[in-house]
N, CA, C and O atoms as a GROMACS GRO file, in nm:
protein
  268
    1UNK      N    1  -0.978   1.185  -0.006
    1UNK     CA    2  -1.037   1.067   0.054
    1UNK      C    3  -0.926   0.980   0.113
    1UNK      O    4  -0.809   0.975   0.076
    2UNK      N    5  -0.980   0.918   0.205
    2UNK     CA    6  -0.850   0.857   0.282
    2UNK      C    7  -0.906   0.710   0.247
    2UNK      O    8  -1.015   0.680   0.199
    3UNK      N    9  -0.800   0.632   0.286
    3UNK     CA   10  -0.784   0.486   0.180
    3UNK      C   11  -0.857   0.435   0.362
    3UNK      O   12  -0.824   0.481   0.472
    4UNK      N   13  -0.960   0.329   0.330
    4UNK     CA   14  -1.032   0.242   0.402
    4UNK      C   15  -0.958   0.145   0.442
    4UNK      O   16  -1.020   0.068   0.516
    5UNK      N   17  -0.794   0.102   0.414
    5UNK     CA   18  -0.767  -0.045   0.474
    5UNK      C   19  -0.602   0.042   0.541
    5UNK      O   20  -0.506  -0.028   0.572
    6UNK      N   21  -0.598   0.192   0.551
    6UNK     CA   22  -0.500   0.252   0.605
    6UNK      C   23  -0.472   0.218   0.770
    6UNK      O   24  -0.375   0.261   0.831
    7UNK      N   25  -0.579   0.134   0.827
    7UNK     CA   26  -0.554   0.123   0.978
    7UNK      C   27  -0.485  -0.006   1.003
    7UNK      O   28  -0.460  -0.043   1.118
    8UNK      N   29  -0.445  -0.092   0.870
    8UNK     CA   30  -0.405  -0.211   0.884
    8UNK      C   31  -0.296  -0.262   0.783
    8UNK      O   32  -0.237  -0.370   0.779
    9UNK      N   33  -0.285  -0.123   0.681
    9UNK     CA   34  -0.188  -0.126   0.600
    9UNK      C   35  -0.006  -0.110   0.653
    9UNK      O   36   0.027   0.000   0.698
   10UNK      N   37   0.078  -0.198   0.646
   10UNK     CA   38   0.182  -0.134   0.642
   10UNK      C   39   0.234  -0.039   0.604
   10UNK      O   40   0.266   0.036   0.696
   11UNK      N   41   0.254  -0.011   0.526
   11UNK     CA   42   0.285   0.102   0.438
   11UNK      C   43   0.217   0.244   0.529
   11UNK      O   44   0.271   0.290   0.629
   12UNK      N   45   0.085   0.300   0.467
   12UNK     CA   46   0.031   0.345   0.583
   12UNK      C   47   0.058   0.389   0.719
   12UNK      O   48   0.042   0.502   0.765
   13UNK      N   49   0.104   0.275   0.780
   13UNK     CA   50   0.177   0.295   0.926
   13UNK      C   51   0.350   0.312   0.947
   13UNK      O   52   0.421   0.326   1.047
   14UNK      N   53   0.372   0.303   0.828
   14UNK     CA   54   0.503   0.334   0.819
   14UNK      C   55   0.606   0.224   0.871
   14UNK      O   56   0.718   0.251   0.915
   15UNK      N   57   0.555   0.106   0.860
   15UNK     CA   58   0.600  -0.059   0.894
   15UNK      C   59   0.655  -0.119   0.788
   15UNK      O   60   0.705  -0.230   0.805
   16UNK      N   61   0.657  -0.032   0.604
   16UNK     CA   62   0.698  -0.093   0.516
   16UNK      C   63   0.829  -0.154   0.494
   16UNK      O   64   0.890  -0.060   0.543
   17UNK      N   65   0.935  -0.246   0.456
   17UNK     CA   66   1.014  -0.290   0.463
   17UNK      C   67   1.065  -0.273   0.270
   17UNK      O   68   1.173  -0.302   0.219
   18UNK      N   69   0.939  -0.216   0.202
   18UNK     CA   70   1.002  -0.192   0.106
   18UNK      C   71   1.088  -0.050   0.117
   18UNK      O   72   1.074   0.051   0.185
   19UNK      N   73   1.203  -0.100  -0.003
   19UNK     CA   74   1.318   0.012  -0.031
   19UNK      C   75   1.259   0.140  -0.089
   19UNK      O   76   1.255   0.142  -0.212
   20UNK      N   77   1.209   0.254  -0.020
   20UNK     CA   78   1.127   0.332  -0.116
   20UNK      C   79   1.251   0.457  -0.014
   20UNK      O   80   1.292   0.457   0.102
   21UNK      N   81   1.273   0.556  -0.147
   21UNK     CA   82   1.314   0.643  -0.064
   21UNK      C   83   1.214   0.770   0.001
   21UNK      O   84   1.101   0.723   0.012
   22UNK      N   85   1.217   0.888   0.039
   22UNK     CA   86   1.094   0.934   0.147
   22UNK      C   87   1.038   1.011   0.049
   22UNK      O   88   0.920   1.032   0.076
   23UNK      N   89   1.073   1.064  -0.058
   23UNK     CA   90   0.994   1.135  -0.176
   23UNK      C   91   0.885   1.016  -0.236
   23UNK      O   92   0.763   1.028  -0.252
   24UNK      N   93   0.972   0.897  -0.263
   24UNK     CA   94   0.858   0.802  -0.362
   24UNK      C   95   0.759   0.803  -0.235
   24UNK      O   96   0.650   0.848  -0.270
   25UNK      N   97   0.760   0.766  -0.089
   25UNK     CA   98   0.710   0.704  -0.029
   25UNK      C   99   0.596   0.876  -0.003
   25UNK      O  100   0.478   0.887   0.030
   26UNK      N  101   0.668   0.948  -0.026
   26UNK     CA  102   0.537   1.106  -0.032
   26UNK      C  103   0.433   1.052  -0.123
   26UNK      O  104   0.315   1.032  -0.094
   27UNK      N  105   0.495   1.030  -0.241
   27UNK     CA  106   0.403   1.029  -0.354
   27UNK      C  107   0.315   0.924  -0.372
   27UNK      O  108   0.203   0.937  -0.422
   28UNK      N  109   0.360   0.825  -0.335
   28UNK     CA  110   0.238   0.727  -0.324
   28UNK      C  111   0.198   0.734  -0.205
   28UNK      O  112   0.112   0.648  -0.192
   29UNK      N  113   0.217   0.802  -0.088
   29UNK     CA  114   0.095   0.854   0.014
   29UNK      C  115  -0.010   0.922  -0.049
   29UNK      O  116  -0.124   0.880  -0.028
   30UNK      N  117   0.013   1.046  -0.141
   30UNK     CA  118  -0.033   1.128  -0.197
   30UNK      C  119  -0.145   1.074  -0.303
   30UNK      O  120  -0.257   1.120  -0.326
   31UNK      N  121  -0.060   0.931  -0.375
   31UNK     CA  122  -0.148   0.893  -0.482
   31UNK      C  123  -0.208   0.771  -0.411
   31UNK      O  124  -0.304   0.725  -0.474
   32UNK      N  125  -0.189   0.728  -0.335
   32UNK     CA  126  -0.240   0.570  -0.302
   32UNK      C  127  -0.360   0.593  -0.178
   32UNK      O  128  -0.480   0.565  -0.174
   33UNK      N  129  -0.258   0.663  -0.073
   33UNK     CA  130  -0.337   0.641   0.078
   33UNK      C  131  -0.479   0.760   0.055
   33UNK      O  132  -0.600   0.738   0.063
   34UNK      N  133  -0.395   0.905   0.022
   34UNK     CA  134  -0.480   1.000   0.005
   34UNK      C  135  -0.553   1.042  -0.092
   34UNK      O  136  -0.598   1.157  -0.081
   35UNK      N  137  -0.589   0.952  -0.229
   35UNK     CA  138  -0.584   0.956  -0.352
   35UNK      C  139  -0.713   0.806  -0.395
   35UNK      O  140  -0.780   0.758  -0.303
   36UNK      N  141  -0.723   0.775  -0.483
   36UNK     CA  142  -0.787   0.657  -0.553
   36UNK      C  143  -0.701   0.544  -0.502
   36UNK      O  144  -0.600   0.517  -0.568
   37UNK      N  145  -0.730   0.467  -0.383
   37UNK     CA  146  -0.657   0.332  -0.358
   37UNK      C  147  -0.655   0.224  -0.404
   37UNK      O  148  -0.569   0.136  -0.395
   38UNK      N  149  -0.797   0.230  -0.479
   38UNK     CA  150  -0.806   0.083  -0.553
   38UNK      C  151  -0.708   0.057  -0.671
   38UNK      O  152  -0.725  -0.037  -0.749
   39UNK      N  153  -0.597   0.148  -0.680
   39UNK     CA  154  -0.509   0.095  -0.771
   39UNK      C  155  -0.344   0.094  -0.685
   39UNK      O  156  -0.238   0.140  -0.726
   40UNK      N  157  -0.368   0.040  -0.582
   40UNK     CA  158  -0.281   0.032  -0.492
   40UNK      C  159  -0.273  -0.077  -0.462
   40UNK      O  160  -0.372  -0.112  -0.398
   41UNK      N  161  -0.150  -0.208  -0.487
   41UNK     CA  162  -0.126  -0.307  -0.449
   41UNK      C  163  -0.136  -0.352  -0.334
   41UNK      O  164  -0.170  -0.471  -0.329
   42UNK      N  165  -0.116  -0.295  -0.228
   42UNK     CA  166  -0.110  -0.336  -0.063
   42UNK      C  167  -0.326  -0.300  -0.046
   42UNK      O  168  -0.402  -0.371   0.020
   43UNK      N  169  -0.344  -0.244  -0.081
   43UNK     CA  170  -0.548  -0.250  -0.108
   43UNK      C  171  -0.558  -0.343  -0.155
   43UNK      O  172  -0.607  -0.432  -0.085
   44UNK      N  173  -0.514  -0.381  -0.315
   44UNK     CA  174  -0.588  -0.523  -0.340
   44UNK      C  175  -0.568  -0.630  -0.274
   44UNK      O  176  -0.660  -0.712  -0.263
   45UNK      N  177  -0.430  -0.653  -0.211
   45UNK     CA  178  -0.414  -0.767  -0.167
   45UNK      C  179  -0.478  -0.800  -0.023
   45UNK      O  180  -0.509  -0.913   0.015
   46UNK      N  181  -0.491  -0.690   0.043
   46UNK     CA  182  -0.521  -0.688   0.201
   46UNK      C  183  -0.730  -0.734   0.180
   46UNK      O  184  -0.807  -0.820   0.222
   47UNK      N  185  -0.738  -0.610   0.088
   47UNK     CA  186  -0.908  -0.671   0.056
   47UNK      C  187  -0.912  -0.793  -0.013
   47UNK      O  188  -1.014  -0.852   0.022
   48UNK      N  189  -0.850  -0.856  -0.093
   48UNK     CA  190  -0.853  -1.024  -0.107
   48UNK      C  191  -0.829  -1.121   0.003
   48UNK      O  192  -0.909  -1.194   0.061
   49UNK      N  193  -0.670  -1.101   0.024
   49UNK     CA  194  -0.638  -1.205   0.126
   49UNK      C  195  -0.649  -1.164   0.279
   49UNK      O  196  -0.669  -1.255   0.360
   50UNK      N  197  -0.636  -1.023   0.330
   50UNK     CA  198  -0.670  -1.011   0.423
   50UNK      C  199  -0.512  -0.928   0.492
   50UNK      O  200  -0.419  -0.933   0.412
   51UNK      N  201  -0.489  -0.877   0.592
   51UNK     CA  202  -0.365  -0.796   0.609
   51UNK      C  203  -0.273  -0.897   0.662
   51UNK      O  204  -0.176  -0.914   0.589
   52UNK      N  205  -0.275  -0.957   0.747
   52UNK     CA  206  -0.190  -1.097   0.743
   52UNK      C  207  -0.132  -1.158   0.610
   52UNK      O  208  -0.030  -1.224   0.625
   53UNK      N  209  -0.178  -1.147   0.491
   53UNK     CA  210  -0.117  -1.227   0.414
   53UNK      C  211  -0.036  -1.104   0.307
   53UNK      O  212   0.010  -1.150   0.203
   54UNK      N  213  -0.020  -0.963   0.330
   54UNK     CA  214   0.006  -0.909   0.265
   54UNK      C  215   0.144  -0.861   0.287
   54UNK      O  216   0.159  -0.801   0.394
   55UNK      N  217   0.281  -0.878   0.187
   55UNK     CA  218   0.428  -0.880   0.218
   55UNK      C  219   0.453  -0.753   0.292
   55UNK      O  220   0.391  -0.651   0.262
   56UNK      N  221   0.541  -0.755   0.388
   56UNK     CA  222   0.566  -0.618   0.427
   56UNK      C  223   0.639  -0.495   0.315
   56UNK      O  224   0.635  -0.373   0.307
   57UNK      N  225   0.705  -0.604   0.239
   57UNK     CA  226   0.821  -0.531   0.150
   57UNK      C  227   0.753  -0.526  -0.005
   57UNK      O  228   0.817  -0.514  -0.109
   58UNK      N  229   0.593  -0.541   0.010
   58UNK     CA  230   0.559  -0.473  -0.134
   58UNK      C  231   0.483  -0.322  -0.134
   58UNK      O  232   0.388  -0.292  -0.063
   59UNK      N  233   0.537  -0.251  -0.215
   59UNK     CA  234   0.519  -0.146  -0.250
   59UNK      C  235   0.401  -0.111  -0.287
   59UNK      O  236   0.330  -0.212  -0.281
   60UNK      N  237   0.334  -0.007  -0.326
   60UNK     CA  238   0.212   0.056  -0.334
   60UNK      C  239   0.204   0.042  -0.523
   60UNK      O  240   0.119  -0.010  -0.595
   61UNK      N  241   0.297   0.092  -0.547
   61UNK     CA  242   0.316   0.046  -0.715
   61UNK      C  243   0.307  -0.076  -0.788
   61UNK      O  244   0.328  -0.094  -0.908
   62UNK      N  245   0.274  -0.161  -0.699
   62UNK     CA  246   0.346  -0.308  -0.766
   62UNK      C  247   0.248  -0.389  -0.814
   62UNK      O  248   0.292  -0.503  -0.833
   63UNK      N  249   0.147  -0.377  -0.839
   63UNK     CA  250   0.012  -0.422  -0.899
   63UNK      C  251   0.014  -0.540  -0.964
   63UNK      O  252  -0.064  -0.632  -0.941
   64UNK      N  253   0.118  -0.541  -1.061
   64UNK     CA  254   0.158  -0.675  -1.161
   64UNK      C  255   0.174  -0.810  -1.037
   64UNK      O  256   0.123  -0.921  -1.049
   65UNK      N  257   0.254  -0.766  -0.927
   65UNK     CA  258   0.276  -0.901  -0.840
   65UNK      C  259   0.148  -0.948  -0.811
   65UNK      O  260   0.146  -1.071  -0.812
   66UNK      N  261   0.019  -0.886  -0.782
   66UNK     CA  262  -0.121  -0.901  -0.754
   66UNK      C  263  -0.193  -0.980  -0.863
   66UNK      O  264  -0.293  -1.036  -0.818
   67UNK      N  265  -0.174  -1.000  -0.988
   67UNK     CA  266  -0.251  -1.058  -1.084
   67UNK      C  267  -0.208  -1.164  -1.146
   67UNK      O  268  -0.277  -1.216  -1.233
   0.00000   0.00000   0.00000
């Protein structure tokens, strides 16, 4: 299943500014974009606040910054 907010996600488009090297950034394609997104930080925040308000430089892992 492909992640519903991938047309506006950084990350996604490959616009991320976080430090991920290209394996992590496989694997959370794998687990985030192509996988269950709702446990993907750049999803929660973009479906709360909207893609404008979401950092370029947070990671797909980072969930704790979200709550």
């Amino acid at each position: 299943m492909s992640c519903l907010k991938s047309a506006v996600c950084h990350f996604a488009q490959k616009k991320s500014t976080a430090p991920l090297t290209p394996a992590r950034v496989q694997a959370f394609a794998d687990l985030y974009c192509n996988g269950d997104a709702r446990g993907c930080a750049l999803y929660v925040v973009i479906d709360k606040l909207g893609f404008l308000k979401c950092p370029k430089d947070l990671a797909p892992n980072e969930m704790s910054i979200t709550t």
